[in-house]
Backbone bond lengths (Angstrom), bond angles and torsions (degrees), N, CA, C in turn:
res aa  C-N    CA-C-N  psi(-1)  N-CA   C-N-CA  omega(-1)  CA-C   N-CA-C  phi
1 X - - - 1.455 - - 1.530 110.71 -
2 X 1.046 118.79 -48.92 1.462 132.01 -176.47 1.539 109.46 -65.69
3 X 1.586 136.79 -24.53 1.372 110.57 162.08 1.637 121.63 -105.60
4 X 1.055 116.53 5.80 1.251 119.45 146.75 1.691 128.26 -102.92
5 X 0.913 117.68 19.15 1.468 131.13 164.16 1.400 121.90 -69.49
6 X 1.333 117.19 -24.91 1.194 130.38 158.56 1.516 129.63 -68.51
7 X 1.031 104.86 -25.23 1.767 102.44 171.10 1.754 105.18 -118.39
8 X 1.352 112.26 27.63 1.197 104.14 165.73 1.700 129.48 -104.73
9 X 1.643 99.24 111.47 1.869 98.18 -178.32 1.414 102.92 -94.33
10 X 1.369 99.22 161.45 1.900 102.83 -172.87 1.662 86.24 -134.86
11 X 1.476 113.09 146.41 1.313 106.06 -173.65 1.855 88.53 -110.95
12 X 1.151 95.41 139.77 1.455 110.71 168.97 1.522 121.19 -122.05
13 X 1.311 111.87 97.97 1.588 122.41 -133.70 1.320 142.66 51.85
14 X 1.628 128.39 -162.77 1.209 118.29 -170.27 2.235 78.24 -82.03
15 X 0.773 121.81 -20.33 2.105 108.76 -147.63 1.801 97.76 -83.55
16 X 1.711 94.06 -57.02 1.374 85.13 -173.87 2.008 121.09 -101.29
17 X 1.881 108.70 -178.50 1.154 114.66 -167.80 1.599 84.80 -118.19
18 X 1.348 131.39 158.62 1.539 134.16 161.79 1.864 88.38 -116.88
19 X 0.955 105.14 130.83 1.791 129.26 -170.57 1.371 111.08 -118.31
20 X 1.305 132.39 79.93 2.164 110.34 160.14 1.105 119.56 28.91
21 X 0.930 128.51 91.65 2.014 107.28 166.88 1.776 105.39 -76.45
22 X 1.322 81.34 128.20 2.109 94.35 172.41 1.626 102.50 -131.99
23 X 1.272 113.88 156.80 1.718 99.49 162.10 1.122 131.57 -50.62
24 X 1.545 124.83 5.16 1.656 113.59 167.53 1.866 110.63 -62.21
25 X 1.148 97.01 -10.98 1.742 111.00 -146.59 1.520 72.07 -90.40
26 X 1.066 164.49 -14.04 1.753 158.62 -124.89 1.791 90.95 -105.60
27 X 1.056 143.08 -89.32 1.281 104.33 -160.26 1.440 119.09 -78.16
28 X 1.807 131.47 10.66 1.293 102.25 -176.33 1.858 92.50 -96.64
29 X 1.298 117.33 -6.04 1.384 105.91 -174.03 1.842 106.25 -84.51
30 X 1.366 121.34 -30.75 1.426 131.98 153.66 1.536 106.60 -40.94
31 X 1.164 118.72 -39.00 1.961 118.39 -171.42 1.499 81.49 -70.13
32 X 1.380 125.66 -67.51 1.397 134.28 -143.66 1.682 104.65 -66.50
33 X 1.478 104.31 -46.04 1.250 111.50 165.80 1.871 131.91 -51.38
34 X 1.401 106.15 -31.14 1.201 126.56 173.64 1.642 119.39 -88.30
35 X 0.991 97.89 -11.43 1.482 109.04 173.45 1.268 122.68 -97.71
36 X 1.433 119.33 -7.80 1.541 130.20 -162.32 1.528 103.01 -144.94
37 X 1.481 106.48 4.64 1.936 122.19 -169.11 2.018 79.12 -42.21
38 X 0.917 136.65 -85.16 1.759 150.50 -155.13 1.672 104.43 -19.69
39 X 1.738 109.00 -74.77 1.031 106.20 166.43 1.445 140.71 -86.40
40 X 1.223 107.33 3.79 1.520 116.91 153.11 1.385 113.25 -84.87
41 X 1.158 139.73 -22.78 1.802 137.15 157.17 1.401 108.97 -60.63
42 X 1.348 108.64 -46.97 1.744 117.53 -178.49 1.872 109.20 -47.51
43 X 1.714 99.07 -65.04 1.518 100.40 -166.89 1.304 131.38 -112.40
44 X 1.804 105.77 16.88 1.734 111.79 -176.02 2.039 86.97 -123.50
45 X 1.363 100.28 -179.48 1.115 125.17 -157.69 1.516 97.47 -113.83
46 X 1.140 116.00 -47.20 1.416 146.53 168.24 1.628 118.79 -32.36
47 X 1.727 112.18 -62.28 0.978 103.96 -178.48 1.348 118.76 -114.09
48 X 1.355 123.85 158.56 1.396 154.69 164.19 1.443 132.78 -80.75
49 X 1.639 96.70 161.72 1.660 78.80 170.45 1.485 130.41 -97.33
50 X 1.325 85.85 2.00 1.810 94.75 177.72 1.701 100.12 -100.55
51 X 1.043 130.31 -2.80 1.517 132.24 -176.06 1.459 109.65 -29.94
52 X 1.714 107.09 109.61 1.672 103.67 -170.15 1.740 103.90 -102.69
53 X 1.187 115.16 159.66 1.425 112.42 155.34 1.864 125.53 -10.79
54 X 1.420 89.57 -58.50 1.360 102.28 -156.04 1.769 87.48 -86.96
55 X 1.040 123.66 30.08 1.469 114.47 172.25 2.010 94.93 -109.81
56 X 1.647 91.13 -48.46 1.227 75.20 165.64 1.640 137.32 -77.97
57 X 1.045 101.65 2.58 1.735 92.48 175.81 1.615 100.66 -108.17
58 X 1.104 138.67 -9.50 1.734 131.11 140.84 1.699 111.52 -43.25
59 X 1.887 110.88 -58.12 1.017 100.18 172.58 1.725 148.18 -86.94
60 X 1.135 83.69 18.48 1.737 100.29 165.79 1.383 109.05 -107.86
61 X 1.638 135.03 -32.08 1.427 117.75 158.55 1.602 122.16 -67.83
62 X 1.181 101.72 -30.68 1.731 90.36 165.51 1.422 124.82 -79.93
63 X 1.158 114.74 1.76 1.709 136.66 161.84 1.519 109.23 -80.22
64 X 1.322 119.80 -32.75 1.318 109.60 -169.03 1.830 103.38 -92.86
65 X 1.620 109.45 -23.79 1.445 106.44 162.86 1.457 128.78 -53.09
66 X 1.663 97.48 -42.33 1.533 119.84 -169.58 1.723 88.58 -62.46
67 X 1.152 117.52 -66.87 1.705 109.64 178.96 1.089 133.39 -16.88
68 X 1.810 100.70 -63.86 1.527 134.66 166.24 1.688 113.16 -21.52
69 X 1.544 102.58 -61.73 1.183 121.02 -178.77 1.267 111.36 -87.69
70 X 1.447 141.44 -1.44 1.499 118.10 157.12 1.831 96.82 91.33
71 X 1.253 110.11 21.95 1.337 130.67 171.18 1.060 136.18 -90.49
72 X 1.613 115.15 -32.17 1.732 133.65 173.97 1.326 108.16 175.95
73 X 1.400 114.69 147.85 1.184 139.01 163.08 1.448 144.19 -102.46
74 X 1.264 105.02 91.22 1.729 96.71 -161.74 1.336 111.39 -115.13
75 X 1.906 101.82 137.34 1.092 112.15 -177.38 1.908 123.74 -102.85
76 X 1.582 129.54 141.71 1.366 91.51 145.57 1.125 113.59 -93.64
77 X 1.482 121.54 -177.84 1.334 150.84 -111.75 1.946 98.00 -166.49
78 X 1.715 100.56 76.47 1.814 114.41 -165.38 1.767 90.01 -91.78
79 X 1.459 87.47 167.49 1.489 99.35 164.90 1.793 94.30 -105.77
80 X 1.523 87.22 152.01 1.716 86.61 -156.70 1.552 95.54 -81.07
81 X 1.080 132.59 -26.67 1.681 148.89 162.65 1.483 103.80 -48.70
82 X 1.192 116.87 -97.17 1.613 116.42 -171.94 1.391 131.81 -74.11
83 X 1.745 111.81 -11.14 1.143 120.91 -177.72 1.765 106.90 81.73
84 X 0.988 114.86 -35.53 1.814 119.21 174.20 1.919 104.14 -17.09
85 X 1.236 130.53 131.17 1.022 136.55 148.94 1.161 114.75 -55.58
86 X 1.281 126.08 128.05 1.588 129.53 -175.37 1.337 97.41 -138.34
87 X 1.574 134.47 28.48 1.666 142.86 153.19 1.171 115.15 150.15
88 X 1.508 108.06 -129.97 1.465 118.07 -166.84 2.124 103.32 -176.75
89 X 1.581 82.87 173.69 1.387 79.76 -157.41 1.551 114.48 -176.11
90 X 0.831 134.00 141.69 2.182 122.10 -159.64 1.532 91.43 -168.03
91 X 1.273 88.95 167.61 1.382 124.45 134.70 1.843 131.96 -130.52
92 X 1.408 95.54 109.32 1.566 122.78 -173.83 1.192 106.92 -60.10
93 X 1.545 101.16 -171.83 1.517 115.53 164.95 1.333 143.93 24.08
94 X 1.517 112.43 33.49 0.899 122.39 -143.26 1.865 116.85 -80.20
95 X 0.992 126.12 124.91 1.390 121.46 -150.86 1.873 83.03 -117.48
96 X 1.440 115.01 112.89 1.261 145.24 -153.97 2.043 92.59 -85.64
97 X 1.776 97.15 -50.12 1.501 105.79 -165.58 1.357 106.21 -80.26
98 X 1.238 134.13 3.96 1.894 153.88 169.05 1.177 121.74 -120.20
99 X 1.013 97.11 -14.54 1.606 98.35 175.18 1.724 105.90 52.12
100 X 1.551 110.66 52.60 1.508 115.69 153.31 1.401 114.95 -144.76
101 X 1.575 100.60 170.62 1.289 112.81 -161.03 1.399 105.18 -138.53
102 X 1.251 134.27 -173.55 1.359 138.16 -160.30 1.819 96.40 -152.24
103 X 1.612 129.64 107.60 1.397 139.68 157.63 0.788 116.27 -49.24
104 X 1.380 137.31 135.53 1.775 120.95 145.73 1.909 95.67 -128.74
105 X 1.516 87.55 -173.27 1.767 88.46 177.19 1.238 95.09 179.85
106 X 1.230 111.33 151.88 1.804 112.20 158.87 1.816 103.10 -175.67
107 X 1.141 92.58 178.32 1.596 93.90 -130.74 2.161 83.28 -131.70
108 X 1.440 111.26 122.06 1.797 119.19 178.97 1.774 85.96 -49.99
109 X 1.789 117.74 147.94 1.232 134.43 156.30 1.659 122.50 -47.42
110 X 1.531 124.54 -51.53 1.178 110.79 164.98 1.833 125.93 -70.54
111 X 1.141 117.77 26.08 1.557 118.36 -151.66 1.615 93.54 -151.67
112 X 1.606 136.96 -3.00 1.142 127.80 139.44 1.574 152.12 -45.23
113 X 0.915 116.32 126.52 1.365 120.65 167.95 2.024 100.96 88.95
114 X 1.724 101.37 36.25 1.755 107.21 162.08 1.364 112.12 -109.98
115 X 1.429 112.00 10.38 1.377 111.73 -161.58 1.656 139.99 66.53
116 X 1.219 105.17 44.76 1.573 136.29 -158.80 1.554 93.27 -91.87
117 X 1.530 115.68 -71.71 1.713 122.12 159.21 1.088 126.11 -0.86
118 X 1.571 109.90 -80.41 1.022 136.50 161.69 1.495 119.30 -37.47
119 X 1.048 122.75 -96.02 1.555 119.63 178.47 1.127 100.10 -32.23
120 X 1.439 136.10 -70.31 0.805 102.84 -132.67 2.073 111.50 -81.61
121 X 1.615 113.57 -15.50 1.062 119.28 143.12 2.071 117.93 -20.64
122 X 1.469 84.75 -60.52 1.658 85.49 -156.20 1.412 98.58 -53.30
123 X 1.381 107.80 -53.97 1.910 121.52 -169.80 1.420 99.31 -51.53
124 X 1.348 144.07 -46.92 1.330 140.12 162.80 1.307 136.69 -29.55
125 X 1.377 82.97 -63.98 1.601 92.05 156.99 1.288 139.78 -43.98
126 X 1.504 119.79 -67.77 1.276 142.92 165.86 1.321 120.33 -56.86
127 X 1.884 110.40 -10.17 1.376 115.13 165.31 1.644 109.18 -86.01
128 X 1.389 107.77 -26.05 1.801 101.27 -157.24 1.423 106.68 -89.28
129 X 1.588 96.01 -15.96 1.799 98.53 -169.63 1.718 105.40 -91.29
130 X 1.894 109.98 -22.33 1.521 98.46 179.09 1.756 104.05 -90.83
131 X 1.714 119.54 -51.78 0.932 123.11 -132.79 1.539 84.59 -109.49
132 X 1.571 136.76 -1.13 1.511 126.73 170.61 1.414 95.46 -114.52
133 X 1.350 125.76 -23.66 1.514 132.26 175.10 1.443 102.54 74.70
134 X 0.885 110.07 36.24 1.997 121.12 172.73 1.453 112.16 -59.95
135 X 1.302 134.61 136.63 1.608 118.56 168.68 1.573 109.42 -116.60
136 X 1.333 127.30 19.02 1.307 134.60 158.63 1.870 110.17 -139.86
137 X 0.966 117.82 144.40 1.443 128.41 -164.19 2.251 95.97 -135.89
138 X 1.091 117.10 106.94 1.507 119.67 -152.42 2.200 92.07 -125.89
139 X 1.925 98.00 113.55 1.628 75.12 164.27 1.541 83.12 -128.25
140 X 1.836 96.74 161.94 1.394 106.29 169.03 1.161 111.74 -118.57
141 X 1.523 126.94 135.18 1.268 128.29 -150.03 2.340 94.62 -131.63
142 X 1.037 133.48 129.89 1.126 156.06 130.34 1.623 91.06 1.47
143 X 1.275 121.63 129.04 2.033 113.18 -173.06 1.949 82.17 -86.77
144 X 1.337 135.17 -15.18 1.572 120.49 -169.65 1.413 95.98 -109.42
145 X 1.576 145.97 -3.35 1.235 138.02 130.17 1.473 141.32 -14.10
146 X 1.453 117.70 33.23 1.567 108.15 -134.23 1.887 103.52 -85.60
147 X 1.122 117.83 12.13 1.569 135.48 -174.92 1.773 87.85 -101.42
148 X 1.117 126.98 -52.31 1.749 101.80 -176.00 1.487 96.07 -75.65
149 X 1.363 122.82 -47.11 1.616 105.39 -177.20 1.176 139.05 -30.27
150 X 1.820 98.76 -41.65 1.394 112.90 -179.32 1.970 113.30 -69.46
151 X 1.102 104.20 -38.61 1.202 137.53 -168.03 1.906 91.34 -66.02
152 X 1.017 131.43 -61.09 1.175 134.86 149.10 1.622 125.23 -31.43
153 X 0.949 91.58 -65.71 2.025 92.20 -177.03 1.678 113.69 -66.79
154 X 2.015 102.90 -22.11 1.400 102.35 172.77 1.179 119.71 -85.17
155 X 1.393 140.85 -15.38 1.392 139.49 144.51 1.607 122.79 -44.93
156 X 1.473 99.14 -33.91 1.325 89.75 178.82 1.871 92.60 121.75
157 X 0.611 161.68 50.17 1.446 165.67 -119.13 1.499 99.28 -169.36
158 X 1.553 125.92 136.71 1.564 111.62 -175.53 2.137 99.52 -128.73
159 X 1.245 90.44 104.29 1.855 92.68 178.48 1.411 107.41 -38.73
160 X 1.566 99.06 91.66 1.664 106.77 158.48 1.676 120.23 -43.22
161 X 1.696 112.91 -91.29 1.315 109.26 -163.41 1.310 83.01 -132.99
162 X 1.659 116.66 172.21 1.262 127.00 150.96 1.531 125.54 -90.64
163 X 0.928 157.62 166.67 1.600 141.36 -127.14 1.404 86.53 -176.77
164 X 1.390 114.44 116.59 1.665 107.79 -172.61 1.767 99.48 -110.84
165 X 1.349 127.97 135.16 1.341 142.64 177.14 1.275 75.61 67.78
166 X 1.324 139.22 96.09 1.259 140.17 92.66 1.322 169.43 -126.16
167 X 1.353 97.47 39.79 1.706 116.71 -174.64 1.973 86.39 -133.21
168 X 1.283 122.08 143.23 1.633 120.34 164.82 1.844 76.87 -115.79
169 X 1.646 108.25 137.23 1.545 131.35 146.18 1.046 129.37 -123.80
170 X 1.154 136.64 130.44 1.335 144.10 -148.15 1.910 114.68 12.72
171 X 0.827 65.16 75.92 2.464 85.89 -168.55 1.447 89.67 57.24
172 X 0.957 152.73 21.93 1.058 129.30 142.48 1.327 166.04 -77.06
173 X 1.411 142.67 79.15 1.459 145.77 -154.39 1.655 103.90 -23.70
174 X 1.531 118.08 132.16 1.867 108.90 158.51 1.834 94.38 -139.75
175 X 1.217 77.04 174.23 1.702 94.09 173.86 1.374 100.76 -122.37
176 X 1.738 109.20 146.47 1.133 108.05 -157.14 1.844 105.75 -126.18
177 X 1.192 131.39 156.11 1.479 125.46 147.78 1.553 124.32 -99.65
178 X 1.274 101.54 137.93 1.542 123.03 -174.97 1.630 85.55 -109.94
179 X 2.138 86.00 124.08 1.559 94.63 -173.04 1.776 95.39 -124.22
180 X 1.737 133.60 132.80 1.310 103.75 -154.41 1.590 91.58 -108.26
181 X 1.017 131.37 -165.70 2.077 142.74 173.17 1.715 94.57 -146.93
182 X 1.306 94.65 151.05 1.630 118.09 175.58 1.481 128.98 -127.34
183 X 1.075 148.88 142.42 1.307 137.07 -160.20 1.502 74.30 -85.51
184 X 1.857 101.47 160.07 1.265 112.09 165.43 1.815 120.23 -66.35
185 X 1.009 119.26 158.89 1.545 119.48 -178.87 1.214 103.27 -83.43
């Protein structure tokens, strides 16, 4: 998996491409990142308000280790037309001896609400359960997040439990939902 992982695109609808993330991706995902700094401070763990360049190109080489090891897979998230980065998107945490993994996704501020999320959710999916052979697919979503929630239940995702104190955002305590995916039968 790991040396052809690099030339593998997954189309997530007719609009967008899901692409490898490597550090070539380092300053247009910094644009994307800087453009959406508000609600990416609001609902990831990840980012900051000082979030520099060079945070993201630390965190795309320690992404490409995590690969290495059969740990996570992260994609961006192109318009299949212009190539423009319009986000990002993986599967984390990947627990090899369970065969599960952890989704995320999110979608640049001017480039919401075309269905970018989505696809690229769906293509994730249908990648981790054939081509990582995962048999649980796990996202945890912020319980006042209500744009990934939805985004969740429209893949097909079924709200497991609610999970109380468990996400901290910007020092802040939240309660979270754990939403799970299933390979088809």
């Amino acid at each position: 998996m790991n040396t052809e992982y690099r030339s593998l695109v997954l189309a997530a609808g007719e609009k967008f491409r899901l692409i490898p993330l490597d550090v070539s991706f380092n300053e247009s995902l910094f644009e994307a990142i800087e453009e959406s700094r508000d609600e990416l401070v609001r609902w990831t763990s990840w980012c900051h308000a000082q979030y520099a360049m060079e945070d993201g190109r630390r965190w795309l080489q320690s992404r490409e280790r995590c690969r290495f090891e059969g740990r996570a897979y992260d994609f961006a998230v192109t318009d299949a037309i212009t190539g423009e980065l319009v986000g990002s998107c993986g599967v984390e945490n990947i627990e090899r001896q369970n065969r599960v993994g952890q989704l995320y996704y999110w979608t640049r501020n001017t480039r919401t609400r075309e269905g970018a999320a989505f696809g690229a959710a769906q293509a994730l999916t249908s990648f981790a359960f054939t081509s990582l052979q995962l048999i649980r697919l796990e996202i945890l979503v912020s319980e006042d997040n209500f744009v990934a929630q939805r985004i969740a239940e429209k893949i097909g995702a079924s709200r497991e439990i609610r999970l109380r104190n468990r996400l901290i955002l910007r020092g802040k305590i939240y309660h979270g939902y754990l939403f799970a995916l299933f390979p088809p039968e």
